[in-house]
C-alpha positions in Angstrom: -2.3 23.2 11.7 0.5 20.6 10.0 -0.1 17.5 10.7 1.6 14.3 10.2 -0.7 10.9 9.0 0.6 7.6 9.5 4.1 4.9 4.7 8.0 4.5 3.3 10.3 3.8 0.7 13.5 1.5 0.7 15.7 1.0 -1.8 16.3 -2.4 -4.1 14.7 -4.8 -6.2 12.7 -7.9 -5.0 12.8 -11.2 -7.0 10.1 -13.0 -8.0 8.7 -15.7 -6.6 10.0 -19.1 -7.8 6.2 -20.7 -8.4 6.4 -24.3 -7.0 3.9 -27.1 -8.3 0.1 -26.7 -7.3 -0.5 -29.1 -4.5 -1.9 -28.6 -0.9 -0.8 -26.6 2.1 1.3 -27.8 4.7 0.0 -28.8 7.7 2.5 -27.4 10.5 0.6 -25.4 12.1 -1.1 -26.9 15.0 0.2 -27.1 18.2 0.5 -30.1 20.6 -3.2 -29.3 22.4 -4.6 -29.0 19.2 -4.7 -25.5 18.4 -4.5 -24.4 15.2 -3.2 -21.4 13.7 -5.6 -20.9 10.6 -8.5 -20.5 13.3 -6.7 -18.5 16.0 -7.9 -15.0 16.1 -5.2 -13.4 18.5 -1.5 -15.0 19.4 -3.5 -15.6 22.5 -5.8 -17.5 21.5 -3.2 -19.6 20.1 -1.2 -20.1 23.3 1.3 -16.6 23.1 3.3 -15.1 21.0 6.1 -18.0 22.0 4.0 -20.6 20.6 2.9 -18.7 17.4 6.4 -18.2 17.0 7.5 -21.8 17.2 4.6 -22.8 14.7 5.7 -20.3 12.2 9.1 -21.2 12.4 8.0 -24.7 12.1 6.2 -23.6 9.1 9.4 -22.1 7.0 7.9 -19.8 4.7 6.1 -16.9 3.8 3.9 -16.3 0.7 3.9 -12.5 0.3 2.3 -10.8 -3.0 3.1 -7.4 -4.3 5.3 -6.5 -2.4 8.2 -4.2 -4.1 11.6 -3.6 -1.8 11.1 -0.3 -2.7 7.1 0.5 -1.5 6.7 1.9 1.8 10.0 0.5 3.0 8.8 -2.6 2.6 12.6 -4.1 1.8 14.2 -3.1 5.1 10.7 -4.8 6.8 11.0 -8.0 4.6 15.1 -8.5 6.1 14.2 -7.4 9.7 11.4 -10.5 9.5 13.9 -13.1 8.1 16.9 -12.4 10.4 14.3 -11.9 13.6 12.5 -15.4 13.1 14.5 -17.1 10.4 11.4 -17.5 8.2 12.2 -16.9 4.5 9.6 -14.6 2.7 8.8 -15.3 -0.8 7.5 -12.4 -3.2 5.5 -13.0 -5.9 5.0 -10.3 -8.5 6.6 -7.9 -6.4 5.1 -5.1 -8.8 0.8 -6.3 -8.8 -1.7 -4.5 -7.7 -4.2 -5.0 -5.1 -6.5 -6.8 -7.7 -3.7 -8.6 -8.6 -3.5 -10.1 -5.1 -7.0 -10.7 -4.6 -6.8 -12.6 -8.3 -4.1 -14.4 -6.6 -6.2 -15.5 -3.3 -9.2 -16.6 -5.3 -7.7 -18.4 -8.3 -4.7 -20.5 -6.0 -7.2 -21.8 -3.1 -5.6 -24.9 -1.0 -2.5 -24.8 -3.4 0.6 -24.3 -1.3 1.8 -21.3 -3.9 -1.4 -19.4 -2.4 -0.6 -15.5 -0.9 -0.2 -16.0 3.0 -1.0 -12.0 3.4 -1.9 -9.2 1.8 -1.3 -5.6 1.8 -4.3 -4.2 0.0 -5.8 -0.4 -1.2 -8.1 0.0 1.4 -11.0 -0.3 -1.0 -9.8 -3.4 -2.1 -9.8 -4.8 1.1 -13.1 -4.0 2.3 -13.9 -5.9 -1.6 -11.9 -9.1 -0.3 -13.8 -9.1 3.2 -16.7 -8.7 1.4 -16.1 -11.7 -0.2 -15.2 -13.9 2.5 -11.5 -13.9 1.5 -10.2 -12.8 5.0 -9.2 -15.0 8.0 -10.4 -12.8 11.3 -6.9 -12.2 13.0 -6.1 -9.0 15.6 -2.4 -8.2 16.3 -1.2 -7.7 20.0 -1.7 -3.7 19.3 -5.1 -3.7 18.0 -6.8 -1.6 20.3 -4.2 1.2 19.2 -5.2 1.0 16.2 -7.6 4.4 15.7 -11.7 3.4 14.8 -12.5 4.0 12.0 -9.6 2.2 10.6 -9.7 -1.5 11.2 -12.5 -4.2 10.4 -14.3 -4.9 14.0 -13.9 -8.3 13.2 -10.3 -8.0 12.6 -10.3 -9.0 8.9 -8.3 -6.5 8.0 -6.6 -3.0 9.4 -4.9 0.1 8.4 -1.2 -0.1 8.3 0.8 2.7 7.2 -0.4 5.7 4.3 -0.1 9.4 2.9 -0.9 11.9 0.5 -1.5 12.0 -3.1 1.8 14.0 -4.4 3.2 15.0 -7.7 6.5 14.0 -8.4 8.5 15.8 -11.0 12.1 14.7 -12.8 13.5 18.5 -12.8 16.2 18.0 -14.9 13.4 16.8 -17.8 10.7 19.4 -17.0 12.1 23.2 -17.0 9.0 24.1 -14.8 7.6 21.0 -12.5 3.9 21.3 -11.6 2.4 21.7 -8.2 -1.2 21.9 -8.5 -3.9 19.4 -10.4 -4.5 22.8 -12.6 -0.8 22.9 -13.4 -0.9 19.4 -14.9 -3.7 20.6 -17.5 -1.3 23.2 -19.1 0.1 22.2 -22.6 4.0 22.3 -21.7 3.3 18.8 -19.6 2.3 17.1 -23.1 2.8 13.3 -22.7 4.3 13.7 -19.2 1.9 12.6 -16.7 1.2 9.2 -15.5 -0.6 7.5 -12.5 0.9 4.2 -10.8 -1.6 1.8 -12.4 -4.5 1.7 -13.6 -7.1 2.9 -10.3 -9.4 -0.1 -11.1 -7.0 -2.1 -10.1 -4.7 0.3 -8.0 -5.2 1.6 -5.1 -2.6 4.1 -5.4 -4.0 5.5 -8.8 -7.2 5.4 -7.4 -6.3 7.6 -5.0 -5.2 10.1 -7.6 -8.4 10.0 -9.3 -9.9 10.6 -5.9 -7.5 13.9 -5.4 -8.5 15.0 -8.8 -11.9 14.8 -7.7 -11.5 16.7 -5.1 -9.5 19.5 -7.2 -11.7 19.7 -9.7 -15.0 20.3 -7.6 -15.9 17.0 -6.6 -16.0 15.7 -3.3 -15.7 11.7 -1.5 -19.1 11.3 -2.7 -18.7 12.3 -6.2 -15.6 11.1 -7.9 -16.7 11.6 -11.2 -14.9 15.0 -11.9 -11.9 13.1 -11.3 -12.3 11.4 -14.4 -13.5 14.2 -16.1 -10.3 15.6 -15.2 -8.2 12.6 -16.7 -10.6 12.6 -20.0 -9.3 16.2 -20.5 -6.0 15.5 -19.7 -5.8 12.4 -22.3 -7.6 14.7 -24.3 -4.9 17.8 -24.8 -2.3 14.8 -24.7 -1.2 15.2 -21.6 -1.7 12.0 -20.3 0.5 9.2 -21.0 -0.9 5.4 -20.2 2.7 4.5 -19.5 2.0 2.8 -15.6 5.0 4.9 -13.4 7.4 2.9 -11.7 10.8 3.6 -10.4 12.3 2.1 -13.8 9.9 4.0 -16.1 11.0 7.3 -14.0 14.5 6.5 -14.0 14.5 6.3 -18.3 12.5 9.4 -18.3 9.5 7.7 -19.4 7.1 9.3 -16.8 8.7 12.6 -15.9 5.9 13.5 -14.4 4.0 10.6 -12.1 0.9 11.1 -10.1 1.4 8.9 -6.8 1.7 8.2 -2.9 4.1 11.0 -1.0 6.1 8.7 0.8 6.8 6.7 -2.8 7.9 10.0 -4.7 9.6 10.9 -1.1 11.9 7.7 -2.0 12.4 7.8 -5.2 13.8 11.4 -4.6 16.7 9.4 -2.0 16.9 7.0 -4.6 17.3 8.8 -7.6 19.6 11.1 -6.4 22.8 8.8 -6.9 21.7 8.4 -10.4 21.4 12.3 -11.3 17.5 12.4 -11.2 16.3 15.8 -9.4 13.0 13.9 -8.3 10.5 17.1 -6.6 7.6 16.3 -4.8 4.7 18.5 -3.9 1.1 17.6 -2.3 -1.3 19.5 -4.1 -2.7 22.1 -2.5 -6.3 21.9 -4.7 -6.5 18.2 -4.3 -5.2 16.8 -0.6 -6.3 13.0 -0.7 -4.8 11.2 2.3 -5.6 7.3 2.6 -4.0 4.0 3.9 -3.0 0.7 2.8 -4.9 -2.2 4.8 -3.2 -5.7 6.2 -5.2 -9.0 5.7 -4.5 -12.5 6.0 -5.9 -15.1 3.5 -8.4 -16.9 4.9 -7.3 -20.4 3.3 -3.0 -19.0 4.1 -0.9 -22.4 3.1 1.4 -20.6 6.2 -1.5 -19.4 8.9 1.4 -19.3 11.5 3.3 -17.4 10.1 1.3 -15.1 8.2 0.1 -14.4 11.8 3.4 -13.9 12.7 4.2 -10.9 9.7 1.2 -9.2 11.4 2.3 -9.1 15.0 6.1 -8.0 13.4 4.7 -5.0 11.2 2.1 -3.8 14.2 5.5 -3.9 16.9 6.9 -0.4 17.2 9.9 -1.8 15.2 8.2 -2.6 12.2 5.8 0.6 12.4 9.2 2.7 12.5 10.4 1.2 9.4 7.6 2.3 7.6 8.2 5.4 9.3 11.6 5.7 7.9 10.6 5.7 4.3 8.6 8.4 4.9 5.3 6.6 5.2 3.2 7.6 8.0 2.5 4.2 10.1 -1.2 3.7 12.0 0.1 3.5 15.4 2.0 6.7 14.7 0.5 8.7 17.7 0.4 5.5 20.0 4.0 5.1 19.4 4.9 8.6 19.9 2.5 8.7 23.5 4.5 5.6 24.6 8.2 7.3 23.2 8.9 4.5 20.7 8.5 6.9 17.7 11.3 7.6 15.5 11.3 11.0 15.7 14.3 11.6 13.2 12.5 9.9 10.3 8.5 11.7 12.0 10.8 14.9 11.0 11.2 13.8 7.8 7.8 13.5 6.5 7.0 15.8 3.5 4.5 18.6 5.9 0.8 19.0 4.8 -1.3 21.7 6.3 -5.0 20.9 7.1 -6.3 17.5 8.8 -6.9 14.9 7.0 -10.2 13.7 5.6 -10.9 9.9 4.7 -14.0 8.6 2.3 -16.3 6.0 4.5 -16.5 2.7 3.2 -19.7 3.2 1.6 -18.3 6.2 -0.4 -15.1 3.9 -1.4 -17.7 1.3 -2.7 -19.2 3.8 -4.7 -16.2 5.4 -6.2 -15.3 2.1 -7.4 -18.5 1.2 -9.4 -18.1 4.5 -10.8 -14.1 4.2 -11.9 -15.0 0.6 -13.0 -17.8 2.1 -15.5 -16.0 4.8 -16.7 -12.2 4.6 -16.6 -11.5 3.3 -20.1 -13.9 5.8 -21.6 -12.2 8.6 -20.1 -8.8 7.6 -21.7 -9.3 5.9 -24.5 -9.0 7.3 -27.9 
């Protein structure tokens, strides 16, 4: 059976965020009856989706985090917001990780610079829930959204994801791997790299999961996976170089361990620039997982980090994920009600098997594990 799971790639560069003086949030977002955004836990309960609107666009502005035009689509998504509700979005270290953001959340409380929403590994954001960082919020389609993979509460919720995929510069490597046990052999010396560092990536912990899984582990057992890296590093194989579309563009990480739907894009993208970017899922190590949504609890823009929710949970910002080849949440509920985008569903690189997804408790676990034993494994 080949089945399609709910992510995508656009093209572009985000700029930073311009970091304004500390101070407090505004205060724009309470209606004239006296609701007020940061406690309202559905556009409903804040009067409709008219008068969310109006308080976002009240509020002006958008503190996003991490958020690189060219993850999961994410540039097409950030334009489609700002022309549909004229509400400028501001990116902040477009290229952090999701430890980065929850740094962010913790460390800027009640200044007005503070993250308004995140978009989390979802092992990072059952962390951040854990820790009382999330305001309880569910979007107009949350009922859609499959058990399993939202927070009852609402604190946070799947949003779009994939499979762990090896992506290969084939002009640089004469043979590109397609297996975990390819990427041991000596001709990948000082090729292979992850997208961050999995203690703080959710992407790279994902690889570490799908080495697991290769190399005889299992979700409850992620140790072999860094096994597998410690022997990697060890026949110099590794390389701690961090993969990003610049560091595979200058050939730095020919070979880079990461989501499908990001090596998916970077094969569009690199094209025009003479990179033949392959992509393969790994056959001995299918790891599929999903990126989460979350507001801040203490968002300096409640309204409109609402707002960003409702827009990426509509069938039009589900299908942009969609068309950078990242498989949204509401991928089957869109395709039951015919909003799918069913030239970009086609699109998808095809997997065989159904997927599989570690519980929360077997996330948590992984975690401590990675956290006690990453830097042994690839150090020296």
């Amino acid at each position: 059976m080949t089945v399609s799971l709910p992510r995508t790639a656009a093209l572009g560069v985000v700029a930073a965020l311009a970091l304004s003086a500390c101070g407090a949030a505004p205060d724009d977002s309470t209606t004239a009856d006296g609701k007020n955004a940061a406690t309202a836990t559905s556009a409903a309960d804040f009067g409709g989706l008219d008068a969310l609107v109006k308080a976002a666009k009240k509020e002006g502005t958008l503190n996003a985090i991490a958020l690189p035009r060219d993850w999961a689509n994410y540039g097409a998504l950030i334009d489609g917001f700002q022309k549909k509700y004229g509400i400028k979005i501001e990116v902040e270290n477009p290229d952090g990780s999701s430890q980065d953001e929850i740094n962010a959340v913790t460390t800027r409380k009640g200044q007005d610079r503070a993250p308004d929403v995140l978009d989390l590994g979802s092992s990072f954001a059952l962390s951040a829930a854990e820790q009382g960082l999330l305001a309880p919020y569910k979007v107009a389609a949350f009922d859609d959204i499959p058990e399993g993979q939202k927070d009852a509460q609402g604190r946070w919720y799947n949003d779009y994801g994939g499979y762990i995929s090896i992506g290969c510069d084939a002009k640089r490597v004469s043979s590109c791997p397609t297996t975990f046990a390819d990427l041991l052999k000596p001709r990948y010396k000082g090729q292979v790299a992850l997208n961050g560092n999995p203690t703080k990536s959710g992407a790279a912990f994902g690889g570490v999961y799908a080495a697991a899984l290769a190399s005889g582990g299992s979700f409850d057992d992620i140790q072999p996976g860094l096994d597998f890296f410690a022997k990697l590093k060890k026949n110099g194989n590794y390389t701690p170089v961090e993969s990003t579309p610049a560091t595979v563009e200058k050939g730095e990480t020919p070979i880079s361990i990461d989501w499908d739907y990001l090596n998916a894009g970077y094969a569009d993208e690199f094209r025009t620039k003479g990179v033949d970017w392959k992509v393969a899922v790994p056959s001995d190590g299918q790891f599929a997982q999903f990126y989460s949504q979350a507001i801040n609890k203490d968002a300096p823009h409640p309204a409109a980090a609402r707002l960003w929710q409702e827009y990426l949970y509509s069938a039009e910002g589900q299908n942009l994920w969609l068309a950078g080849y990242a498989r949204p949440v509401l991928m089957n509920a869109l395709d039951q009600a015919g909003t799918l985008d069913k030239t970009a569903a086609a699109k998808l690189p095809q997997v065989s098997g159904t997927p599989a997804f570690p519980s929360e408790e077997q996330q948590s676990k992984a975690k401590t594990v990675l956290a006690q034993g990453w830097a042994k494994a690839v150090s020296g």
